[in-house]
N, C-alpha and C positions, 0 to 999 in steps of 0.2 A: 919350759913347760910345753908340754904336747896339744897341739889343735884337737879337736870334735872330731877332723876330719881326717887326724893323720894317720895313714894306718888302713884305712877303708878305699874300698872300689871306689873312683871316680865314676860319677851317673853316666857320662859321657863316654867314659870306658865302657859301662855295663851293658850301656844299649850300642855299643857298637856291636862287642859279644853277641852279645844276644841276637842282634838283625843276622848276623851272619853265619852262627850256629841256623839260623831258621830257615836262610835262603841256600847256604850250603846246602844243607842235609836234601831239601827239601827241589833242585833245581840243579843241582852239582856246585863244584866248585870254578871252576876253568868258567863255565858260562856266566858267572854272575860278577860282575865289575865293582869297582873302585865305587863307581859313581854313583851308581845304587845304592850300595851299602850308605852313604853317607848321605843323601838323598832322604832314605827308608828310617835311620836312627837323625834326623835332622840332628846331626853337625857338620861344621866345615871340614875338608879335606886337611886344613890346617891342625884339627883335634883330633881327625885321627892319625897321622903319621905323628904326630905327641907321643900317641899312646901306643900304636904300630909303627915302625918306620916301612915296610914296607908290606905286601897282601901276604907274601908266606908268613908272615909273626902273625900275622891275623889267623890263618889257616889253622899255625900250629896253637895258638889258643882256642880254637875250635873245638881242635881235637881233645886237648889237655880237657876241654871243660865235660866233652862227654868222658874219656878216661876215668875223671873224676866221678862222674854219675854213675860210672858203671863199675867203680869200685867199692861205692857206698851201698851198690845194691849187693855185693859179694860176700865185702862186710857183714851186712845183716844177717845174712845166712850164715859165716863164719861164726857170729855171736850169739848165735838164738840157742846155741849149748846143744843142737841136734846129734846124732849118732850123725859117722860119716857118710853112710848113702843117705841121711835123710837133708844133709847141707848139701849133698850131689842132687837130689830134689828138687830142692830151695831153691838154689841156682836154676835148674831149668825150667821152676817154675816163671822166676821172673825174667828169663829169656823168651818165655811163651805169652808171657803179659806184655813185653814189649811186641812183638809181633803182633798181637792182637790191637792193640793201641792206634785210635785216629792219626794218620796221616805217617805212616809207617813205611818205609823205604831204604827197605836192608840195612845193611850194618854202615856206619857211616866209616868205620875203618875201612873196608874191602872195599868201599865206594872210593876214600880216597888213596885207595893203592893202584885203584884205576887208571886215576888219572893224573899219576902221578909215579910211572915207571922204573926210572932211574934210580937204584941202588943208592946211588951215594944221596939224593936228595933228602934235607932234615925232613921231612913231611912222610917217605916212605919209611926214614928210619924211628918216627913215630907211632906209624903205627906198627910196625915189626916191634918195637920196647911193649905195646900194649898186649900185642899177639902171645910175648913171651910172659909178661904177667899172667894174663890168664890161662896161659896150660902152667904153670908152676900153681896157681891157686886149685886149677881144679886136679893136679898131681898130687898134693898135699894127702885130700882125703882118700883119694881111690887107694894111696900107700898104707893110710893106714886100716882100710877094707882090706887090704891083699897089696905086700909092698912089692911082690914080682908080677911084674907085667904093670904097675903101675903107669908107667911112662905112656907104653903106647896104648892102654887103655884110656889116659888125659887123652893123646894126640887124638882119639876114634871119639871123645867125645868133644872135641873142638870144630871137626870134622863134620860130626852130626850139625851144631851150634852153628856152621856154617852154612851148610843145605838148608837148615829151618830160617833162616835170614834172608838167604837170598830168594827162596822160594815163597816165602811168607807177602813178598811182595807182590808176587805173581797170580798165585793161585789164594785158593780160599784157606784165608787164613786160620780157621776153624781148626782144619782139615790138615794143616802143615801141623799148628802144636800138639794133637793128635798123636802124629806122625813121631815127630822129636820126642816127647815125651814117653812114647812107646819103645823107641829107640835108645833112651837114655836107662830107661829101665829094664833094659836086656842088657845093655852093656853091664850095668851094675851085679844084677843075676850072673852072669856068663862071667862076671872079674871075679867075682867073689869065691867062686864055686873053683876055678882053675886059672885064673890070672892071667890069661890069655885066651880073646877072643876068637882065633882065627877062622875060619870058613864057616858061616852060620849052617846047622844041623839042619835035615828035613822036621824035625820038630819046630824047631825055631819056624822054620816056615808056615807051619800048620797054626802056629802060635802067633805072627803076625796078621792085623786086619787086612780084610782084602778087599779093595776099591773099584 
């Protein structure tokens, strides 16, 4: 017969997660210790090497747990039964509400590709697997907007999705999703019409805001 409990997060598990999803993202990785974390989720160093044996299993749940987050935000747009510019939307809508969001500090993948160089490392090869999710999800619809040029229209708007991230942290965030979402919806215009974007028109230009 199965426990109440068997099958579920450990509390002790949950708030380690969690302490470290919050001081990661929020402080980097590399600078924030062992000791802290276990400190911050009051347990012993004992419960967490239990539950991590060591900090990269902790990292790469980190990562796993926003991956998750930010699949489920894709998801929904996947599922709302949109035309496919209007799920290429959706998405940047909620790339823009991220940005916008208290205590907001870029992309926590590119943060930890930062600092965390080395090719062969499980940690860069995490987020490189997340990288490749997200242009095959948003390749999906541009294909079936216009299936030529699909590819390197996903690749320009990952592209975008990454200038509005790391920028979003620096300047006025207002101002950055503005920006991305004006961008997204030219790419979408310009795929549509000829499936390839290459060198923006003086039109386009005339048709961009100007700061």
């Amino acid at each position: 017969m199965r426990s109440q409990s068997e099958g579920r997060p450990s509390e002790a598990r949950s708030r380690l997660l969690d302490t470290a999803t919050r001081l990661f993202y929020a402080e980097g990785i590399h600078s924030v210790g062992i000791d802290r974390i276990v400190a911050e989720a009051r347990v012993t160093r004992a419960t967490l090497y239990r539950h991590f044996p060591g900090k990269e299993d902790l990292v790469l749940a980190y990562l796993n747990q926003v991956d998750l987050a930010m699949r489920g935000q894709a998801d929904e747009a996947l599922a709302a039964g949109l035309p496919a510019d209007g799920t290429l939307r959706a998405i940047g809508e909620s790339i823009a509400q991220g940005i916008g969001s208290p205590g907001f500090r870029g992309c926590a993948f590119l943060n930890a590709a930062a600092e965390y160089p080395d090719p062969e490392s499980p940690v860069r090869k995490a987020v490189l697997a997340h990288r490749r999710w997200f242009l095959e999800t948003v390749t999906e619809p541009l294909a079936r907007i216009r299936e030529t040029g699909a590819e390197p229209a996903a690749r320009h708007f990952v592209m975008l999705r990454d200038g509005a991230m790391a920028a979003g942290c620096l300047f006025d965030p207002a101002l950055i999703c503005e920006t991305f979402l004006h961008g997204v919806d030219r790419l979408l215009r310009v795929h549509a019409a000829a499936g390839d974007l290459g060198p923006a028109s003086p039109e386009d230009a005339v048709d961009a805001p100007v700061r």
